[in-house]
N, C-alpha and C positions, 0 to 999 in steps of 0.2 A: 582492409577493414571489411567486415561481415554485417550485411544490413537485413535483418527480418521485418515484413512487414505483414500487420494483421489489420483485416478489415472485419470487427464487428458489428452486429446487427441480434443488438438486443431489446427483443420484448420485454424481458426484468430485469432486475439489478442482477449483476457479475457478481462473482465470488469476494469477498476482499481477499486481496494478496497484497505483502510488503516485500521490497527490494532495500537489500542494503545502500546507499551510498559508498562511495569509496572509501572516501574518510571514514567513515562509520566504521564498514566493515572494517577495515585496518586497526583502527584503534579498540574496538572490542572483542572480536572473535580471529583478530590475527590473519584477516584473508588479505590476499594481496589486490583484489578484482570485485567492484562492486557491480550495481547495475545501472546504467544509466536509462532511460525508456523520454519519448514525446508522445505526446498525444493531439489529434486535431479532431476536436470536438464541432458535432452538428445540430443545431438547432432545431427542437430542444432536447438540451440535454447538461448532463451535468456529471460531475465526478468529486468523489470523496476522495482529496489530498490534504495528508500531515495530520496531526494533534490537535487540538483546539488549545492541551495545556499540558503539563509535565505527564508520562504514567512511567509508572513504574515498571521494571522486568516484568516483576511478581505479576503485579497487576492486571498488565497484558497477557500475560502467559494464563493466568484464568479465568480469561474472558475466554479466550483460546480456547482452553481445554472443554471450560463449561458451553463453548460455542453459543457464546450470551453476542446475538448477531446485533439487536437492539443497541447494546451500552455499548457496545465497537461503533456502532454507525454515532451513535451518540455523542462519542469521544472523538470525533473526526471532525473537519472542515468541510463542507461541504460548497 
């Protein structure tokens, strides 16, 4: 087993990025390896994980492309 560890230290908000789950990835784009990630968060502080509600491929994809960072953070958990 291979373990990467990062320690940030951010003044602003991180890029969003998304990771497949396994199942996911398997069941839609045919990968056999998703990613799994933890985090230990330090007070204060906070992270956007998951949807708040269904979106679409489409949807997401232009948010994506229009790099509309507002209605992404929008559409998130926080």
């Amino acid at each position: 087993m291979k373990l990467l560890v990062k320690l940030l230290d951010a003044g602003q908000r991180l890029p969003i990025h998304a990771h497949l789950h396994r199942d996911w990835a398997r069941e839609h784009v045919g990968a056999a390896h998703g990613k799994a990630e933890a985090w230990y968060l330090l007070t204060p502080g906070y992270v956007y994980l998951g949807l708040k509600e269904d979106v679409s491929l489409e949807g997401l994809l232009d948010l994506v492309v229009r790099q509309d960072i507002d209605a992404m953070l929008g559409k998130m958990m926080r």
